[in-house]
NUDREN-896333 format. One record per residue (C-alpha): y, z, x. Coordinates in steps of 0.1 Angstrom, whole numbers. Example, Ala and Ser with C-alpha at 12.3 -4.5 7.8 and 13.67 -1.06 7.14 Angstrom:
2
+-------+-------+-------+
|     Y |     Z |     X |
+-------+-------+-------+
|   -45 |    78 |   123 |
|   -11 |    71 |   137 |
+-------+-------+-------+
//
This chain:
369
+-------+-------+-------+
|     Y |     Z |     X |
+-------+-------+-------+
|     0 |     0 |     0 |
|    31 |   -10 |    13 |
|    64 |    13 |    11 |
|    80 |    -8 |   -16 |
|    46 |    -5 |   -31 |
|    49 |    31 |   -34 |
|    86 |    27 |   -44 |
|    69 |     6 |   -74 |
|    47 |    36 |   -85 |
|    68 |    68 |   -74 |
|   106 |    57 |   -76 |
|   115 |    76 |  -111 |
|   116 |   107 |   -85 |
|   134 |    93 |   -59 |
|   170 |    99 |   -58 |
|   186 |    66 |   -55 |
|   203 |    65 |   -21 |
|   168 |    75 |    -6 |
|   152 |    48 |   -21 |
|   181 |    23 |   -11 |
|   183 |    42 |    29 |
|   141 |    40 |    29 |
|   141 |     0 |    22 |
|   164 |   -11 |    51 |
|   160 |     4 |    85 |
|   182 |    -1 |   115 |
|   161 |   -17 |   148 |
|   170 |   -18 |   180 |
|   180 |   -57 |   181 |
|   211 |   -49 |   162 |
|   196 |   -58 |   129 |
|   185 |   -44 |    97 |
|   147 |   -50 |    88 |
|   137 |   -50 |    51 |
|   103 |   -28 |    51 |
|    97 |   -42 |    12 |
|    88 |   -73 |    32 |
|    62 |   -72 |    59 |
|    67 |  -110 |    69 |
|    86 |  -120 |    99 |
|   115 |  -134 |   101 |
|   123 |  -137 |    62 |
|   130 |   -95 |    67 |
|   161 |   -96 |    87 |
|   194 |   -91 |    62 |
|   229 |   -87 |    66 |
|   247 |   -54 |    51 |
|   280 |   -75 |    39 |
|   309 |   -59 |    18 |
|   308 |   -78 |   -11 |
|   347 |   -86 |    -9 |
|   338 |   -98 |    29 |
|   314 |  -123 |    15 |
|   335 |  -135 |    -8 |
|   370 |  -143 |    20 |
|   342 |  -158 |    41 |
|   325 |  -180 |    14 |
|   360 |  -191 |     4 |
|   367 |  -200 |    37 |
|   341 |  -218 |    44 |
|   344 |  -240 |    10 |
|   387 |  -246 |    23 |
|   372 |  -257 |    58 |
|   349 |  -280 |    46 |
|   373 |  -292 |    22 |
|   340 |  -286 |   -10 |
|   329 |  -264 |   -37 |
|   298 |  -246 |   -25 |
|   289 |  -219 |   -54 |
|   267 |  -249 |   -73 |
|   246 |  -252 |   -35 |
|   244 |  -213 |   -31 |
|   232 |  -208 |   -64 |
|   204 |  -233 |   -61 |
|   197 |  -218 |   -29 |
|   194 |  -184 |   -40 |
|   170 |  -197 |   -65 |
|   148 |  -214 |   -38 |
|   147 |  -183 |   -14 |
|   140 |  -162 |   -42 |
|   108 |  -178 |   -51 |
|    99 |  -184 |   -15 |
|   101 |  -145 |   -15 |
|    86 |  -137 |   -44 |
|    56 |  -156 |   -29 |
|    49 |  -124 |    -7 |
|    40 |   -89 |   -15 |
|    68 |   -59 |   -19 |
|    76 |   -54 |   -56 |
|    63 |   -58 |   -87 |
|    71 |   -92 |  -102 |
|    87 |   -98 |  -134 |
|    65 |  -108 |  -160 |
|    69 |  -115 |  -199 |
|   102 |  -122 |  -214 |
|   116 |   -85 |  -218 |
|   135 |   -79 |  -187 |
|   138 |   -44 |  -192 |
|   105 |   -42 |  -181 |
|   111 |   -59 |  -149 |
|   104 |   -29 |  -132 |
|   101 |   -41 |   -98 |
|   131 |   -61 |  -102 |
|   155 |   -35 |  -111 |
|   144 |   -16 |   -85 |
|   150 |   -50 |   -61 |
|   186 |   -59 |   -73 |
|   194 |   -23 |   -71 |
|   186 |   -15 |   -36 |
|   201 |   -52 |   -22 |
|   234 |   -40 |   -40 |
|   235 |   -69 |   -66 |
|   246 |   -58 |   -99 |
|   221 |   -51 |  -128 |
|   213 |   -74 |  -154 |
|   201 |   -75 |  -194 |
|   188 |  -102 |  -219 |
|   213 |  -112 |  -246 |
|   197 |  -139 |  -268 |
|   164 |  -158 |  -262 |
|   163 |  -187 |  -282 |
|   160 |  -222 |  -279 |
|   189 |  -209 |  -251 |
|   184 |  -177 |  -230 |
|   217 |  -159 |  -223 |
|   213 |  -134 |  -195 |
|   244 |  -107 |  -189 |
|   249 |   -97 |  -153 |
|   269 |   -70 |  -151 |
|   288 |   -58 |  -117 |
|   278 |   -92 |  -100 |
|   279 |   -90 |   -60 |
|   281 |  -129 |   -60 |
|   284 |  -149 |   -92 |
|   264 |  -178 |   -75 |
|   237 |  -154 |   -59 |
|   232 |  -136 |   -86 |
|   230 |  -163 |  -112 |
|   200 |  -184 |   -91 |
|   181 |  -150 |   -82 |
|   181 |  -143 |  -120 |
|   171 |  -177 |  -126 |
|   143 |  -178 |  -101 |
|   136 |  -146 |  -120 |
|   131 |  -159 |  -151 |
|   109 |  -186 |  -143 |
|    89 |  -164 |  -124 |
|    86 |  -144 |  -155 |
|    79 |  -173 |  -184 |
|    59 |  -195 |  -159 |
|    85 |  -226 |  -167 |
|   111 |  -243 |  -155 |
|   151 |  -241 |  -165 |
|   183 |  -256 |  -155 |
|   205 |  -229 |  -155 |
|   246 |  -224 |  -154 |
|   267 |  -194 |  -152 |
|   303 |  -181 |  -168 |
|   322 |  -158 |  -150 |
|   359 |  -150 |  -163 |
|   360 |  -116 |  -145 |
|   344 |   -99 |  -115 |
|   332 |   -71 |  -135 |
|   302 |   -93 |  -155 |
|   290 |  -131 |  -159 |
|   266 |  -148 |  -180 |
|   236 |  -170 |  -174 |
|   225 |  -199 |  -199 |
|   192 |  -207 |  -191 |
|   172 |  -237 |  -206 |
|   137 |  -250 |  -206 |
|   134 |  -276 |  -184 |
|   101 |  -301 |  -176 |
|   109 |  -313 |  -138 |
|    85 |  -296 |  -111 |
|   107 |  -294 |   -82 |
|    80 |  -288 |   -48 |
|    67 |  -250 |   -35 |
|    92 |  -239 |   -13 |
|    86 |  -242 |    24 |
|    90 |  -217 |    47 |
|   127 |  -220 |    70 |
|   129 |  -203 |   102 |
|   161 |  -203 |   126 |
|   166 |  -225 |   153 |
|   171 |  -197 |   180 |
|   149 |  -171 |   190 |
|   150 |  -135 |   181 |
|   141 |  -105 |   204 |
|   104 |  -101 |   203 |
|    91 |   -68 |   201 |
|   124 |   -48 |   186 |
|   116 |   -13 |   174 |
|   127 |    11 |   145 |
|   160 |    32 |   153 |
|   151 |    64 |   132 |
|   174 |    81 |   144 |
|   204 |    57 |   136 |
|   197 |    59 |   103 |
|   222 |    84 |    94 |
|   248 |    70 |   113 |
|   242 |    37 |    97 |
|   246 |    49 |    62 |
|   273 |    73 |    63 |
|   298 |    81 |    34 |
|   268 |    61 |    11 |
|   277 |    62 |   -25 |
|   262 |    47 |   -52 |
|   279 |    43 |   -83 |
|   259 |    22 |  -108 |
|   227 |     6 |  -105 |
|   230 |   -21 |   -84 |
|   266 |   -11 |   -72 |
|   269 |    14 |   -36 |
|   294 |    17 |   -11 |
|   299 |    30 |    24 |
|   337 |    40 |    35 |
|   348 |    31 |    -1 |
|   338 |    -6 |     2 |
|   305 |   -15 |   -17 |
|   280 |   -30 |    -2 |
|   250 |   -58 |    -3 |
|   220 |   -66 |    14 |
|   214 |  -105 |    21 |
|   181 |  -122 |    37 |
|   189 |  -145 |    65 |
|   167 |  -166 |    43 |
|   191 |  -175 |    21 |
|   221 |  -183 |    45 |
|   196 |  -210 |    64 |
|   190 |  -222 |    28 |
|   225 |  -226 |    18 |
|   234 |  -240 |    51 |
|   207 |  -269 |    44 |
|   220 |  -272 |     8 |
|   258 |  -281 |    22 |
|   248 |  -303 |    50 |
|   240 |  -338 |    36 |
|   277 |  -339 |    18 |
|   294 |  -325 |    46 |
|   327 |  -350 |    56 |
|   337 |  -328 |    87 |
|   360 |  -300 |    94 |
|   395 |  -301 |    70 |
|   412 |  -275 |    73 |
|   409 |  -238 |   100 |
|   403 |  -248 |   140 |
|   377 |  -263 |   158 |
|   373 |  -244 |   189 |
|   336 |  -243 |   190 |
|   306 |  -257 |   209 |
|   274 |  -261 |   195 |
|   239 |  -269 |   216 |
|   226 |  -280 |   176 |
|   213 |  -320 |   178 |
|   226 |  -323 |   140 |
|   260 |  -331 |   142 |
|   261 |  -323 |   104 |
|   248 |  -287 |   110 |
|   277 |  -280 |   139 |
|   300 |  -291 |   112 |
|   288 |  -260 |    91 |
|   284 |  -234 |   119 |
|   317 |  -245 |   129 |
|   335 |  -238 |    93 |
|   314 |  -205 |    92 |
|   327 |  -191 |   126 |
|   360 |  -198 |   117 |
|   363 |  -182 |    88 |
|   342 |  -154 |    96 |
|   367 |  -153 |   128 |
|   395 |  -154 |   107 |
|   383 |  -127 |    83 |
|   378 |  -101 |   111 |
|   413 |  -109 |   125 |
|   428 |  -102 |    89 |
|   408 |   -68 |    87 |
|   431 |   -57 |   117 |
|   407 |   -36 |   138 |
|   421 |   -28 |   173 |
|   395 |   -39 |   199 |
|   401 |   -27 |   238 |
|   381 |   -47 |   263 |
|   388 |   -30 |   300 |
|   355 |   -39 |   317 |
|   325 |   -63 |   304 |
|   305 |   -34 |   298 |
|   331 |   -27 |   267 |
|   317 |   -58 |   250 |
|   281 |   -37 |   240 |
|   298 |   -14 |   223 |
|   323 |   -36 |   203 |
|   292 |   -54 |   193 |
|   276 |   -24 |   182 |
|   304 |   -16 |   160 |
|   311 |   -44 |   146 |
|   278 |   -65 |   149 |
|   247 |   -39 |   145 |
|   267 |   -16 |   118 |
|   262 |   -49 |    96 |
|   228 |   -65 |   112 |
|   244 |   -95 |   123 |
|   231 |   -84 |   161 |
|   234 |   -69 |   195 |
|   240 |   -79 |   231 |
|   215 |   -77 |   259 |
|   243 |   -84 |   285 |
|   280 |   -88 |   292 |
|   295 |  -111 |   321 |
|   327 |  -120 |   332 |
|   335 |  -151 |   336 |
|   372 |  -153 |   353 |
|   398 |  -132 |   351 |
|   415 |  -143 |   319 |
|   390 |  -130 |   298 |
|   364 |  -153 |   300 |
|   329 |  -137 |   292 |
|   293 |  -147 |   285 |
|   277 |  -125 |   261 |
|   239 |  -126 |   260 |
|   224 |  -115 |   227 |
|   191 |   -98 |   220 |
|   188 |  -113 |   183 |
|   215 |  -127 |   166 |
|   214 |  -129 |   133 |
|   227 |  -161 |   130 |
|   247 |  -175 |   162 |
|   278 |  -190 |   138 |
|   286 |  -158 |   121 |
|   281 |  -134 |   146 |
|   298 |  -159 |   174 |
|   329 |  -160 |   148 |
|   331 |  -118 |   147 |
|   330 |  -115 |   184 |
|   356 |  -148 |   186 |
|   379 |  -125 |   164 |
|   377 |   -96 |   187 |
|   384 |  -113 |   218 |
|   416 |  -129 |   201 |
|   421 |   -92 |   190 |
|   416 |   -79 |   223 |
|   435 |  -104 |   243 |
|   464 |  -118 |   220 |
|   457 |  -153 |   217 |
|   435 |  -180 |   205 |
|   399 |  -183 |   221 |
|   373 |  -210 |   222 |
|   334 |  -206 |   220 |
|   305 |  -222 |   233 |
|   267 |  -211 |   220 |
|   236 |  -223 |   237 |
|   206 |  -213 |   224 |
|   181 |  -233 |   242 |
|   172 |  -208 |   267 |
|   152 |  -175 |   255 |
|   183 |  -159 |   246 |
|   217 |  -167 |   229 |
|   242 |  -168 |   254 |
|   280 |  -174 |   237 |
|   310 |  -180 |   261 |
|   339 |  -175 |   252 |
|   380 |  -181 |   270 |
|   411 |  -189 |   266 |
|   415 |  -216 |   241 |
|   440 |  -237 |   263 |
|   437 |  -234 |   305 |
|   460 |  -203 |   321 |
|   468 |  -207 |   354 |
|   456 |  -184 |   377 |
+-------+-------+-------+
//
């Protein structure tokens, strides 16, 4: 029996923020691992304030000059079936979803909102209330819902506040194919270990509020798979026209010029989020750089460094990483605090075809020495 297994059986008497701090555990590769799932590498997730994921998502849509919430809606509903394919909770079955048992218990330690059947007719109308992400949340419930009738539906959402939105679902006779499995490009560390004793450190000033809805430090919170970023970033990359708008200081060792397209919109505005959050970074040696990506890398699983090396004296570094959760938004964070630390624009380079990811970052124009 796996933990979420027990969870399934034994989570009436389990307070909430126990259940939610027992499901994702801090490792030593700067990451958080989903013990719900026992398969490698669909575990690893990213602890994102939900406001954060939105300023990035509508960054990236304004850099790539497109509306993405139809792709990461379909994507959601692709990983989610690609999940539910492996063992960790109960799945939904029948079409009362108050008895989705296993569900509730999913969406409510990932942070995602809770949800309840309105009408189910020749239409199903499903209210999701507190949504962490209107397009997430409307292709998980989806996904969710077929899994539960055994058909197919197209599906579309509403959404005229943040506080609830509703999903129209309807039966639908296509059989799209089994989703495949989608692992990264890069490698991860291989043998990274539990961090027990991070665990309350990682989770301090935890609040849950609703089902579905906690914070830390006042900002609520959500848990999402790397799974479903790789999906997405398939999704966008056949319409993808090049960069239009944000900068394009970025190198990519991809082959695909249409994937550096998207890694280079994510960076950016995961770069420019960070500098808008106003954090004061101090850099005084390269050793300084394990710690600011410890803070502000690890405390969200997007990573952690293995080394640090200057590279001249204007700043330049090379920053090794022992997993990154995924090179374009963890590269954009540390490209924000080196323009925070320094006072002016940067430029990155990311290799990845070496056992590592090794970013480099400098001075965006040349400084004479």
């Amino acid at each position: 029996m796996g933990l979420f297994d027990f969870f399934r059986f034994f989570a009436r008497n389990v307070p909430p923020d126990e259940l939610l701090t027992s499901r994702w555990t801090p490792i030593s590769d700067g990451t958080f691992t989903d013990i719900a799932r026992d398969y490698d590498p669909y575990k690893l997730a990213w602890r994102v304030g939900v406001g954060a994921f939105e300023s990035w998502f509508q960054g990236l849509e304004q850099r790539l000059g497109q509306s993405l919430g139809r792709r990461l809606a379909h994507a959601a509903v692709e990983y989610e079936e690609h999940m539910m394919s492996f063992a960790g909770y109960a799945l939904p079955s029948g079409r009362d979803s108050s008895t989705w048992s296993g569900t509730v218990q999913d969406w409510q330690t990932r942070g995602l909102g809770r949800y309840e059947l309105l009408d189910d007719g020749e239409e199903t109308r499903i209210l999701v209330d507190r949504p962490a992400s209107g397009p997430i949340c409307s292709g998980l419930i989806a996904a969710a819902w077929e899994k539960a009738t055994g058909k197919r539906h197209r599906f579309v959402w509403s959404q005229t506040s943040k506080e609830a939105l509703v999903v129209t679902l309807t039966p639908d006779n296509s059989q799209p194919p089994v989703p495949k499995p989608r692992r990264q490009d890069w490698r991860d560390e291989e043998f990274p270990v539990p961090m027990g004793e991070l665990v309350e450190e990682m989770w301090t000033d935890l609040r849950v509020d609703s089902s579905g809805d906690w914070s830390i430090m006042n900002e609520r919170r959500m848990f999402l798979h790397r799974d479903l970023i790789l999906r997405f970033e398939d999704y966008c990359l056949p319409y993808l026209e090049g960069i239009q708008q944000g900068r394009d200081d970025y190198s990519w060792s991809n082959s695909d010029p249409q994937r550096e397209i998207w890694w280079t919109a994510a960076a950016d505005s995961m770069r420019e989020s960070f500098i808008q959050s106003n954090h004061h970074i101090f850099i005084s040696k390269p050793e300084d750089w394990i710690q600011v990506a410890r803070r502000h890398l690890s405390q969200h699983g997007l990573g952690a460094l293995l080394s640090a090396t200057s590279l001249d004296a204007n700043g330049g570094i090379e920053l090794k990483f022992r997993t990154a959760f995924h090179p374009a938004l963890s590269g954009g964070v540390l490209l924000g605090c080196w323009e925070r630390a320094y006072g002016r624009n940067g430029r990155l380079e990311c290799d990845f075809s070496a056992q590592a990811v090794a970013l480099r970052i400098r001075p965006s124009r040349a400084i004479a020495d």
